[in-house]
py3Dmol code that shows the C-alpha trace and the ligand (Angstrom):
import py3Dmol

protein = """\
ATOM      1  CA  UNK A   1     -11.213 -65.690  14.228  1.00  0.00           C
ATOM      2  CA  UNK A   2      -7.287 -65.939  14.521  1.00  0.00           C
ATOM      3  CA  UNK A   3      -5.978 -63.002  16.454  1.00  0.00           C
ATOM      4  CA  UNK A   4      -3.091 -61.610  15.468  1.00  0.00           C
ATOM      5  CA  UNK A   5      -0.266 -61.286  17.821  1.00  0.00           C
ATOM      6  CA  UNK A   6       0.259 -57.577  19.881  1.00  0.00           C
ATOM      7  CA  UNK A   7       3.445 -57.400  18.677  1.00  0.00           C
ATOM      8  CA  UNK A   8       2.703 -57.422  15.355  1.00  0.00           C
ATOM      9  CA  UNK A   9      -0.347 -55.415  15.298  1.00  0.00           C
ATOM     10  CA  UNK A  10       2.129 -52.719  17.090  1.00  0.00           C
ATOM     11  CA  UNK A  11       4.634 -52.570  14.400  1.00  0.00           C
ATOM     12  CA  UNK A  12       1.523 -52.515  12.059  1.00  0.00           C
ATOM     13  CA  UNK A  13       0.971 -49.445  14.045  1.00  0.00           C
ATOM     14  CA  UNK A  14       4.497 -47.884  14.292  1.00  0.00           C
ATOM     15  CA  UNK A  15       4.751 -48.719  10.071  1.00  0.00           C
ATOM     16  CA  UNK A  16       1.963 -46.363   9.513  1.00  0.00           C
ATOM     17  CA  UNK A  17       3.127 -43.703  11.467  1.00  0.00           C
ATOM     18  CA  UNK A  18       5.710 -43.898  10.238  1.00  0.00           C
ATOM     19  CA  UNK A  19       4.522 -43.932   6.402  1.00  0.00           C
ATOM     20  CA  UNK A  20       2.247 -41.038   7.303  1.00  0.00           C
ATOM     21  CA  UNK A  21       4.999 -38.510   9.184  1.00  0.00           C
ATOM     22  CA  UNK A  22       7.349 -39.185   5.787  1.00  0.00           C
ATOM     23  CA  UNK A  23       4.100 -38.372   3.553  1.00  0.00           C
ATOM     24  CA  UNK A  24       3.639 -35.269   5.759  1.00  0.00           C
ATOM     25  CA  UNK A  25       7.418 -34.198   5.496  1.00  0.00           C
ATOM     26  CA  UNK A  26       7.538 -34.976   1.849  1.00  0.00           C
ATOM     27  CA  UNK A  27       4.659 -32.507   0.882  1.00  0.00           C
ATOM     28  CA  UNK A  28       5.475 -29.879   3.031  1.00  0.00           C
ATOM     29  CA  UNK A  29       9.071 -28.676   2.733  1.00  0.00           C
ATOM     30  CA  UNK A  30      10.047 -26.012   4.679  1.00  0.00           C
ATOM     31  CA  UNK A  31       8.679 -23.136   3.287  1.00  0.00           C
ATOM     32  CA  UNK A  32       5.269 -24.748   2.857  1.00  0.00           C
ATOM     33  CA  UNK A  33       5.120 -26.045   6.392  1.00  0.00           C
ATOM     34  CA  UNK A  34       6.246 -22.463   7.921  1.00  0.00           C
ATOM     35  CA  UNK A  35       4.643 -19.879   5.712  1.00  0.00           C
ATOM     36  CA  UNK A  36       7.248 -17.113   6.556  1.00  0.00           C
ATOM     37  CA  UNK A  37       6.701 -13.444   5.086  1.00  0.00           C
ATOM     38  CA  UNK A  38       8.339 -10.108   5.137  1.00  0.00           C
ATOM     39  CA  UNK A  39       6.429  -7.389   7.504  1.00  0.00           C
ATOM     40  CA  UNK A  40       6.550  -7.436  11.286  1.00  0.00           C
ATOM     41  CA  UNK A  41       2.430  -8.667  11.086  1.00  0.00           C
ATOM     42  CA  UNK A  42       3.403 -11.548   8.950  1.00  0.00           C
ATOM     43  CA  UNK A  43       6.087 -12.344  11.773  1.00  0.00           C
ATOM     44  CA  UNK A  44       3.613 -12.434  14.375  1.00  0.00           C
ATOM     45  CA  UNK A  45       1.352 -14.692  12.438  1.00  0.00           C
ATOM     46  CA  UNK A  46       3.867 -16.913  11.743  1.00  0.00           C
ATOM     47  CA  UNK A  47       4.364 -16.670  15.560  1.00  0.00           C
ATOM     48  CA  UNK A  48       1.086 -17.589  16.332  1.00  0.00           C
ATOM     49  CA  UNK A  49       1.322 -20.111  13.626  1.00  0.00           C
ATOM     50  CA  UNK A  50       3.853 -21.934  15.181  1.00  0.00           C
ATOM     51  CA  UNK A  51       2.180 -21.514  18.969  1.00  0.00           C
ATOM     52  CA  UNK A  52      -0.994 -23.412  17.737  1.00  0.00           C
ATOM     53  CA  UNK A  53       0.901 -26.345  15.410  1.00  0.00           C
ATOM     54  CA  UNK A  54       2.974 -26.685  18.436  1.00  0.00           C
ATOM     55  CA  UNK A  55       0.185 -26.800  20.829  1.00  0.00           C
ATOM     56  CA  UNK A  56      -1.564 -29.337  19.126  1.00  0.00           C
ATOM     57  CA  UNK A  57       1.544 -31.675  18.853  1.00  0.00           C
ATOM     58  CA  UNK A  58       1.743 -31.534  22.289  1.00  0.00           C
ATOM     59  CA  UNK A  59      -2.196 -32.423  22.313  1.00  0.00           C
ATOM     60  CA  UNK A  60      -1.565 -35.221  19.632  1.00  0.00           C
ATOM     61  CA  UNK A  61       1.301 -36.190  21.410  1.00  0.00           C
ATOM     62  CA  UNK A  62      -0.296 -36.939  24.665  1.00  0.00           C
ATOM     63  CA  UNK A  63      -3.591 -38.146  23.355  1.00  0.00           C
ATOM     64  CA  UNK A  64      -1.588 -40.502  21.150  1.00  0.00           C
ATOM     65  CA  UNK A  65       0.181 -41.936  24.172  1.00  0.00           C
ATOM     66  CA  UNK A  66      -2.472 -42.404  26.709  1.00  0.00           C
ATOM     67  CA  UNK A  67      -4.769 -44.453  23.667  1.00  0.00           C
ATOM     68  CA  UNK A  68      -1.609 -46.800  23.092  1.00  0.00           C
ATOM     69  CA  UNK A  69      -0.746 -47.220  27.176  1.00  0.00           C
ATOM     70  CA  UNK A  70      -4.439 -48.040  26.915  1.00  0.00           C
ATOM     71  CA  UNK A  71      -4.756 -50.105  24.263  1.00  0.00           C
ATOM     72  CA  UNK A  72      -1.799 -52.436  25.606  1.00  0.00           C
ATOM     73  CA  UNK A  73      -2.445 -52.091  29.723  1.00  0.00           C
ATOM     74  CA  UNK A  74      -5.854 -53.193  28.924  1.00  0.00           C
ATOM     75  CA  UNK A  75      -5.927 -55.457  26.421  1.00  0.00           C
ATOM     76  CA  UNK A  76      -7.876 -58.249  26.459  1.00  0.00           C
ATOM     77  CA  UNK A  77      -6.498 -61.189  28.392  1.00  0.00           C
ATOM     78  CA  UNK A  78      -8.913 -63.701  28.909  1.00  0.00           C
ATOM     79  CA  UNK A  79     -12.975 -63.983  28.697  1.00  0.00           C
ATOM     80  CA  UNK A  80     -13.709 -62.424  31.557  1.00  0.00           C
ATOM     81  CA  UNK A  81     -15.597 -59.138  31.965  1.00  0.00           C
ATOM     82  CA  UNK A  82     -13.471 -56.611  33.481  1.00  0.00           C
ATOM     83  CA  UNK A  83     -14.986 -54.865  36.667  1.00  0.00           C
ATOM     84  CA  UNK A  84     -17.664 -52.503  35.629  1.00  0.00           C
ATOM     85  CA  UNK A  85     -18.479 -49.106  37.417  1.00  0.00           C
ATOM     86  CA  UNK A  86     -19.585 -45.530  36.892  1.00  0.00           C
ATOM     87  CA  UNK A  87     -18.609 -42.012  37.440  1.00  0.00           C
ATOM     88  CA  UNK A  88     -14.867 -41.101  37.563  1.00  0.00           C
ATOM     89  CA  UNK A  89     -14.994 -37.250  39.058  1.00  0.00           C
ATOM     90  CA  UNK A  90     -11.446 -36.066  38.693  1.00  0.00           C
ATOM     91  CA  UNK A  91     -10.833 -37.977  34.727  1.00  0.00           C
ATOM     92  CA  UNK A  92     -14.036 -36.227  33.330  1.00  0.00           C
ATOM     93  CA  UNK A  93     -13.240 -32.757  35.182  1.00  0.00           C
ATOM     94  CA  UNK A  94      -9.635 -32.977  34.189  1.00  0.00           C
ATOM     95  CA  UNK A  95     -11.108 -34.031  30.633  1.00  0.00           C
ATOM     96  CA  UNK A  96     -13.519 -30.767  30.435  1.00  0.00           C
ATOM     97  CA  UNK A  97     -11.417 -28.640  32.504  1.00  0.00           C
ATOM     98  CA  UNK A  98      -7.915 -29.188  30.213  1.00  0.00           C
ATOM     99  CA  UNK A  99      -9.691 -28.923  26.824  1.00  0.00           C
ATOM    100  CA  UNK A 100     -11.163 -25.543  28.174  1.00  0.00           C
ATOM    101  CA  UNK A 101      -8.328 -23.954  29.534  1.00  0.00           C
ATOM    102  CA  UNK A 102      -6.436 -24.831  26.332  1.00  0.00           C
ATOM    103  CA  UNK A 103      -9.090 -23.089  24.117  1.00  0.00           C
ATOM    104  CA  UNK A 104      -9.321 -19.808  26.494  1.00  0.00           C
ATOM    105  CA  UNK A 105      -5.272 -19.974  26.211  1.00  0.00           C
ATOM    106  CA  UNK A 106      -5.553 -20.176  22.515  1.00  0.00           C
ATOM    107  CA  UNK A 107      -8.203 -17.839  22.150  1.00  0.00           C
ATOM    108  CA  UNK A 108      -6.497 -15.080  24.538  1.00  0.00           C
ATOM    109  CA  UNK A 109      -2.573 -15.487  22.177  1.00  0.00           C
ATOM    110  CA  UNK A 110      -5.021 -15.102  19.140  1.00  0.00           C
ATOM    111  CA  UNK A 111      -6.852 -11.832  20.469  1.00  0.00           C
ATOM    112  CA  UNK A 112      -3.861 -10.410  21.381  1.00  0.00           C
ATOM    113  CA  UNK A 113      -1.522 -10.893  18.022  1.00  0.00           C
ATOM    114  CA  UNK A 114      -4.762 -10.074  15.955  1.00  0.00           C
ATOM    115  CA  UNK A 115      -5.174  -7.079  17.825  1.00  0.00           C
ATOM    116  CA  UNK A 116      -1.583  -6.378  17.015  1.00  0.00           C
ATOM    117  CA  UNK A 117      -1.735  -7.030  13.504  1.00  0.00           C
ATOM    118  CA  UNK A 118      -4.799  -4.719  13.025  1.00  0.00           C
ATOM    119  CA  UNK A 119      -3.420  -1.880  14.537  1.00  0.00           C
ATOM    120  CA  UNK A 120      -3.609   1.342  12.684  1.00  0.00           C
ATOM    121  CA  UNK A 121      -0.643   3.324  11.319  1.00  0.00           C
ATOM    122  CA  UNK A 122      -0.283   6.861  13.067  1.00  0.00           C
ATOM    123  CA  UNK A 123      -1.244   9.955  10.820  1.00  0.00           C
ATOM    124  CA  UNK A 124       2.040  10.708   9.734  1.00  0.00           C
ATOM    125  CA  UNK A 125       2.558   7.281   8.277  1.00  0.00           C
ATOM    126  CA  UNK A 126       2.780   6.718   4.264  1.00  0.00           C
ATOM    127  CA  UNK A 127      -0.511   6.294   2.875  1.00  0.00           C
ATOM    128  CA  UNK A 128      -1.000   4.510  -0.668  1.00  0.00           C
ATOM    129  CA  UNK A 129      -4.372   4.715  -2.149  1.00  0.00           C
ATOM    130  CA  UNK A 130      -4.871   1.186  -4.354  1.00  0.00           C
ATOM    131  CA  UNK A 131      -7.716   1.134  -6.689  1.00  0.00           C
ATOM    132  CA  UNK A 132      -8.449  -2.647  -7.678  1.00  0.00           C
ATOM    133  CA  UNK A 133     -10.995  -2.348 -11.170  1.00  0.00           C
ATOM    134  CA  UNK A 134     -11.317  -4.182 -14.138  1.00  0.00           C
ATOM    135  CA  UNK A 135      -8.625  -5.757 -14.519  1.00  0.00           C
ATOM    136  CA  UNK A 136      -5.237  -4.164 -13.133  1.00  0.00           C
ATOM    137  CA  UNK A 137      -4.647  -1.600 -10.518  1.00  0.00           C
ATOM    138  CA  UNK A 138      -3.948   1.598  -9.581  1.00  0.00           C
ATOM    139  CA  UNK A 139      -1.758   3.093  -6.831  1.00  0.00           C
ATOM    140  CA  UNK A 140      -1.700   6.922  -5.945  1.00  0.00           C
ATOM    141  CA  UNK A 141       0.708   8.530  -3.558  1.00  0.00           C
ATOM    142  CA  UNK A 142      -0.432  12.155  -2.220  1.00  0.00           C
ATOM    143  CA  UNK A 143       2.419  14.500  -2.238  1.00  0.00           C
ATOM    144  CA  UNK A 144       1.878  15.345   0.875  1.00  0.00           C
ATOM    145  CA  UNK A 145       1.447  12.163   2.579  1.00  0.00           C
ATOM    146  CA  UNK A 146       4.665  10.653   2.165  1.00  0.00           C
ATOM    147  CA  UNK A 147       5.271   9.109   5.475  1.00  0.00           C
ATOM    148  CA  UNK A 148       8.799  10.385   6.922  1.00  0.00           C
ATOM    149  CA  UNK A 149       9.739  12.514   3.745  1.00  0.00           C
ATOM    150  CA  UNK A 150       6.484  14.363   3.706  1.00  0.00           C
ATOM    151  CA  UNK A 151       6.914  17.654   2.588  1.00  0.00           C
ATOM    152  CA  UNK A 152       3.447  19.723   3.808  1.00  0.00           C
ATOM    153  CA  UNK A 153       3.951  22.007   0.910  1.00  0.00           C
ATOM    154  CA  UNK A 154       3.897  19.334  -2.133  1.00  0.00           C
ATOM    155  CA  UNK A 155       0.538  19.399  -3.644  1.00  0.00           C
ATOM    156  CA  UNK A 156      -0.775  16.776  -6.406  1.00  0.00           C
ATOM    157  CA  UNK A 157      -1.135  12.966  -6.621  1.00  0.00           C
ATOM    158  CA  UNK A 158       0.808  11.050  -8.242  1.00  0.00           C
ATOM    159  CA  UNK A 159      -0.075   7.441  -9.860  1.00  0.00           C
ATOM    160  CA  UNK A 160       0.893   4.223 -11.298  1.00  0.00           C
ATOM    161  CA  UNK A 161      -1.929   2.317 -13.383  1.00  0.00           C
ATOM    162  CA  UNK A 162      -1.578  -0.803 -14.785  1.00  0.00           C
ATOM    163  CA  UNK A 163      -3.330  -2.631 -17.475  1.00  0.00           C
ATOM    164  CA  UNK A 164      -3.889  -6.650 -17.920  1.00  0.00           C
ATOM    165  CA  UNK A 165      -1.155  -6.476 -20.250  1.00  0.00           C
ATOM    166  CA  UNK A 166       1.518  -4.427 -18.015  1.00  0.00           C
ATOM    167  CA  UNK A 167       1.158  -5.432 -14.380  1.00  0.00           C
ATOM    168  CA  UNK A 168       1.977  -1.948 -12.141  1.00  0.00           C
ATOM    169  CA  UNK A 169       4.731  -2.188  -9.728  1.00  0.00           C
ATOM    170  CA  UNK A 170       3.821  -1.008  -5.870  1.00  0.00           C
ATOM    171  CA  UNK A 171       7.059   1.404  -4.400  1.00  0.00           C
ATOM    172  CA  UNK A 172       7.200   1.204  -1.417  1.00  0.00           C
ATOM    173  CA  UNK A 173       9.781   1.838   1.664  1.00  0.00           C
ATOM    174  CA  UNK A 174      11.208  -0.313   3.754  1.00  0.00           C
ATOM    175  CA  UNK A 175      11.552  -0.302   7.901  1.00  0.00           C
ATOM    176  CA  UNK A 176       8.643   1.961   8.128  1.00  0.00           C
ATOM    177  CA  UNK A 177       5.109   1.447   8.451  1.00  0.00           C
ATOM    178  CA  UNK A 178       2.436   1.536   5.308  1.00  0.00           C
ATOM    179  CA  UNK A 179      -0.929   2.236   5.228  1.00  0.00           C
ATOM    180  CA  UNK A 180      -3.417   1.070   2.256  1.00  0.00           C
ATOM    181  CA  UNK A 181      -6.118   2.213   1.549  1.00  0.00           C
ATOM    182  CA  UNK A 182      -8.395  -0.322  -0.631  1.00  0.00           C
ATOM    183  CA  UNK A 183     -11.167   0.879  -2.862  1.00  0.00           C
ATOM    184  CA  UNK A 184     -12.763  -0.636  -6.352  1.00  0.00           C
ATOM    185  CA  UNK A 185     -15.232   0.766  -8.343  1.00  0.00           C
ATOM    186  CA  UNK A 186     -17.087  -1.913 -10.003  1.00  0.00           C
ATOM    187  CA  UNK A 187     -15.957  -5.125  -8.503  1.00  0.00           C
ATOM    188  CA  UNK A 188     -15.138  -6.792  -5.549  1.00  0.00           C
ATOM    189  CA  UNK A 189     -11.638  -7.352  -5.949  1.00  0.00           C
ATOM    190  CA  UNK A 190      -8.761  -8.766  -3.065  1.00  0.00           C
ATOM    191  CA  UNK A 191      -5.530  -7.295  -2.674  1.00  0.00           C
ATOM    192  CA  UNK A 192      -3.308 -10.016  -1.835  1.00  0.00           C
ATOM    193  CA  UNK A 193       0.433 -10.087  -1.261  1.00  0.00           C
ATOM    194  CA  UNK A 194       1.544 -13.546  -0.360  1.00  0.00           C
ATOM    195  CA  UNK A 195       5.037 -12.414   1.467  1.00  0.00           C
ATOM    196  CA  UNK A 196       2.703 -10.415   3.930  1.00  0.00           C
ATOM    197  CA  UNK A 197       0.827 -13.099   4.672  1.00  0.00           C
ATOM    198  CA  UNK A 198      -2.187 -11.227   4.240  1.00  0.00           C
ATOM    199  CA  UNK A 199      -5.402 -10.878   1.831  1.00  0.00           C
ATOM    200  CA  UNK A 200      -8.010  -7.855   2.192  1.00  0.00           C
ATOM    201  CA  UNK A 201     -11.016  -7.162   0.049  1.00  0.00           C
ATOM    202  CA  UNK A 202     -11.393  -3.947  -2.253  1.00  0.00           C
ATOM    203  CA  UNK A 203     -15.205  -3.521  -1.773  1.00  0.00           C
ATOM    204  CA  UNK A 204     -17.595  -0.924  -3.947  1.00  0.00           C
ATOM    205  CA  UNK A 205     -18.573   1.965  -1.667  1.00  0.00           C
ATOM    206  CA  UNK A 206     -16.375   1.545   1.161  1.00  0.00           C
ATOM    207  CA  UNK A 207     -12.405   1.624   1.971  1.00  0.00           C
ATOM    208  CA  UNK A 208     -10.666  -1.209   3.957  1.00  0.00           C
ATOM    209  CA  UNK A 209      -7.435  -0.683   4.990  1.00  0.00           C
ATOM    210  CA  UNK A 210      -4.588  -1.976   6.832  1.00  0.00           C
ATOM    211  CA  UNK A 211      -0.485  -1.277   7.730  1.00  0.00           C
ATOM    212  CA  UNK A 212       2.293  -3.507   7.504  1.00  0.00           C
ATOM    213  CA  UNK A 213       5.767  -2.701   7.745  1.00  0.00           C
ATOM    214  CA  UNK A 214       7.992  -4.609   5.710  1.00  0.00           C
ATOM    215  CA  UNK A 215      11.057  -5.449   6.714  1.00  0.00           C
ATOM    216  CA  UNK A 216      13.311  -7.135   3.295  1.00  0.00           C
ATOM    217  CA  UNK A 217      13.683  -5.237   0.502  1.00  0.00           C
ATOM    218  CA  UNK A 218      12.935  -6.827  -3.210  1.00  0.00           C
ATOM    219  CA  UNK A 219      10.324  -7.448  -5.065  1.00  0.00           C
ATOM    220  CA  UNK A 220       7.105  -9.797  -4.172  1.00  0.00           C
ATOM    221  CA  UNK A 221       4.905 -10.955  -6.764  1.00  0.00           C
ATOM    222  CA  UNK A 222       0.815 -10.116  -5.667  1.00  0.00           C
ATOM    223  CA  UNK A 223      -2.183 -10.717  -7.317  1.00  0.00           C
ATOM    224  CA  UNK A 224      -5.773 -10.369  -7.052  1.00  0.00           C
ATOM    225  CA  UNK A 225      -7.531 -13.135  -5.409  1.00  0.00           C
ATOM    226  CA  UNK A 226     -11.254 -12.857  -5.335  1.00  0.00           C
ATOM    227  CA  UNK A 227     -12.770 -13.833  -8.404  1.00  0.00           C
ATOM    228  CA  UNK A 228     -14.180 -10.719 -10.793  1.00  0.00           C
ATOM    229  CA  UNK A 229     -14.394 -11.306 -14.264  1.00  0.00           C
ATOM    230  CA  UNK A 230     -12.873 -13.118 -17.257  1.00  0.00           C
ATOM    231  CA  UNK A 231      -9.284 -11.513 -16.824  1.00  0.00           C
ATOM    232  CA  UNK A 232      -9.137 -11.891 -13.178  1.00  0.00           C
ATOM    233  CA  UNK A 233      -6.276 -13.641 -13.598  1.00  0.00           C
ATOM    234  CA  UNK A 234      -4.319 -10.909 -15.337  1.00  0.00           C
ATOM    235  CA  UNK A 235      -4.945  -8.619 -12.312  1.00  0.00           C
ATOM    236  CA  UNK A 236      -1.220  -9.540 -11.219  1.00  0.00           C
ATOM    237  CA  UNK A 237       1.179  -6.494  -9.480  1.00  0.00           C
ATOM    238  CA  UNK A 238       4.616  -6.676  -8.185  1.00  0.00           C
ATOM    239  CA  UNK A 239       5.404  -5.218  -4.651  1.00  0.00           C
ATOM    240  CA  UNK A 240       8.849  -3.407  -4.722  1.00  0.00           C
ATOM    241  CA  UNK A 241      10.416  -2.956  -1.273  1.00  0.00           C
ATOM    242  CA  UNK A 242      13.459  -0.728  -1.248  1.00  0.00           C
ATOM    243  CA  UNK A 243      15.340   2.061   1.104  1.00  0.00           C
ATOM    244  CA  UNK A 244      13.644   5.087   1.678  1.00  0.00           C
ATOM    245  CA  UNK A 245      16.184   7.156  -0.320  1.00  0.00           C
ATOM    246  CA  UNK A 246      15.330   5.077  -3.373  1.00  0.00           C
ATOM    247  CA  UNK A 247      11.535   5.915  -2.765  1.00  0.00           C
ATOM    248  CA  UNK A 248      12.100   9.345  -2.242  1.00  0.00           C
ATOM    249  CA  UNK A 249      14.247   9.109  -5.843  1.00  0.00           C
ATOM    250  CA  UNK A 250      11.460   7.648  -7.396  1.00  0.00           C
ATOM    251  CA  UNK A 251       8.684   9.797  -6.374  1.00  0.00           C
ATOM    252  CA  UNK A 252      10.803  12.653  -7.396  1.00  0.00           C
ATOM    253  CA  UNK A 253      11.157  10.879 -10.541  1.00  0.00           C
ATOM    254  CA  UNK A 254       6.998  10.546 -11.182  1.00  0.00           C
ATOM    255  CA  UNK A 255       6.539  13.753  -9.845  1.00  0.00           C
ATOM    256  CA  UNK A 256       8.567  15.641 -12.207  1.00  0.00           C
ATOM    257  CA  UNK A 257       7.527  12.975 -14.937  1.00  0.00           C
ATOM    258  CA  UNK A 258       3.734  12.919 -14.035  1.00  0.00           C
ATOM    259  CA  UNK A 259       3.228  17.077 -12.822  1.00  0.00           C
ATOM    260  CA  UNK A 260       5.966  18.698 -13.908  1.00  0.00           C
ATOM    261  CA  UNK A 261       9.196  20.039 -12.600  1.00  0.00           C
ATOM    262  CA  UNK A 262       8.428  22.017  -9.223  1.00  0.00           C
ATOM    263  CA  UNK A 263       5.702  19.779  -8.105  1.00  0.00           C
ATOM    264  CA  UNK A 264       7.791  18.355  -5.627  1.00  0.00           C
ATOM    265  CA  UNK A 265       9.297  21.250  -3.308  1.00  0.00           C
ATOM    266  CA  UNK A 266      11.970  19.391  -2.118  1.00  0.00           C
ATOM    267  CA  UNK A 267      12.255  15.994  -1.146  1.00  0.00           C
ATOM    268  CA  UNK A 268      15.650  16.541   0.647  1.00  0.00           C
ATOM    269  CA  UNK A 269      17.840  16.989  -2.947  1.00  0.00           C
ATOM    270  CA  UNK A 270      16.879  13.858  -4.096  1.00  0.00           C
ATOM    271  CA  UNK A 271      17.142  13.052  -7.795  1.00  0.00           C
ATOM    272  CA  UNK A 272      15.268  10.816 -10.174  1.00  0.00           C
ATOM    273  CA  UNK A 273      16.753   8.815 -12.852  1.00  0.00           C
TER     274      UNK A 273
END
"""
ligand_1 = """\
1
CU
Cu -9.840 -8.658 -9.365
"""
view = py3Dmol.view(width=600, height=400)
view.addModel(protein, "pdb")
view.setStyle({"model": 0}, {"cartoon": {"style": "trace"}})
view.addModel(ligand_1, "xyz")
view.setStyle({"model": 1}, {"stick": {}})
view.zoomTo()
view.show()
């Protein structure tokens, strides 16, 4: 069999590198490659994100190099069989010993952000109840559990339910941190916000929760994203992030809407529109 020249097989080589690091950057712009989101937990995933991609770069990188000084240091060049022995103590404890100490490194950044991004919101923190059911949501605010604004006299919940036809719209403040509480009733259901970079089931008979503090105002389009019946994919909700005085306006606003005038004490003068 002919054997093609090194110097050709290498540019073979380079050419689909090449074709498969344009493939990779023309899928994945920006956005796609780094996931981004809008609450301090999302940031430190994205962190980690980036720690791991980068680490294994470095890994590709390296491996990548050492196969192709290989592959042309010891290439074949003539019929005779190279020198044969056994054992090599310091390669294969360097090659266990690296491999390990990169996967307790990993493993330790991981524990620590996850850790991070699990940890619970003090009492006095807002607390919004979501209900995930058949097919929209609801989301209840207690009175008096309004995170900074809390006023210990306000009694009374107040709610916004959606329906499949009318998604709901989630208030809530920015700069401060947000506790959910997730429940369902009939279905498992998964409360899933895409700019917080994080997806939690709504499980029959037990409430999951978690805190994020956002940290852009707007609004972020969320869905539901386990599957749980034919108009599971109706079971959208919008996410509206604004300043704490335009919260406070709009629980006001439901408050006096929803209970009556008086239900709210006083939330510091503010008005509803
Ligand atoms: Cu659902």
């Amino acid at each position: 069999m002919r054997r093609v020249p090194l110097h050709r097989r290498l540019r073979l080589l380079a050419a689909t590198l090449a074709a498969a690091l344009l493939a990779l950057l023309a899928t994945g712009t920006a956005s796609a490659i780094q996931p981004g989101g809008i609450t301090d937990e999302a940031r430190l995933m994205n962190d980690l994100f980036w720690i791991v991609t980068i680490a294994g770069l470095i890994v590709f990188g390296l491996v990548g190099a050492a196969l192709v000084y290989a592959m042309i240091r010891y290439r074949r060049q003539n019929d005779e069989l190279p020198p044969q022995f056994h054992g090599g103590g310091k390669i294969e404890a360097a090659m266990v010993g690296v491999p390990v100490l990169i996967v307790i490194g990993l493993f330790t950044i991981s524990m620590i952000i996850l850790v991070q991004i699990d940890d619970k919101a003090e009492d006095e923190a807002l607390t919004i109840d979501v209900t995930g059911f058949q097919f929209s949501w609801q989301f209840a605010y207690n009175l008096n559990d309004l995170g900074t604004n809390t006023d210990p006299n306000a009694e009374g919940t107040i709610a916004v339910i959606g329906t499949p036809a009318n998604d709901p719209i989630l208030y809530m403040p920015v700069d401060e941190p947000v506790e959910f509480l997730l429940k369902s009733n009939d279905v498992i259901h998964s409360f899933y916000v895409k700019d917080f970079l994080y997806k939690l089931d709504l499980i029959p008979g037990r409430v999951n929760s978690f805190t994020v503090t956002a940290r852009e105002t707007g609004d972020f389009s969320a869905q539901c994203a386990e599957l749980c019946g034919t108009n599971h994919a109706l079971m959208r909700f919008t996410v509206r992030v604004v300043e704490r005085d335009e919260f406070d306006a709009w629980v006001a606003a439901e408050a006096a809407r929803q209970l009556g005038d008086g239900a709210l004490v006083s939330t510091s003068g503010t008005q509803g529109d």
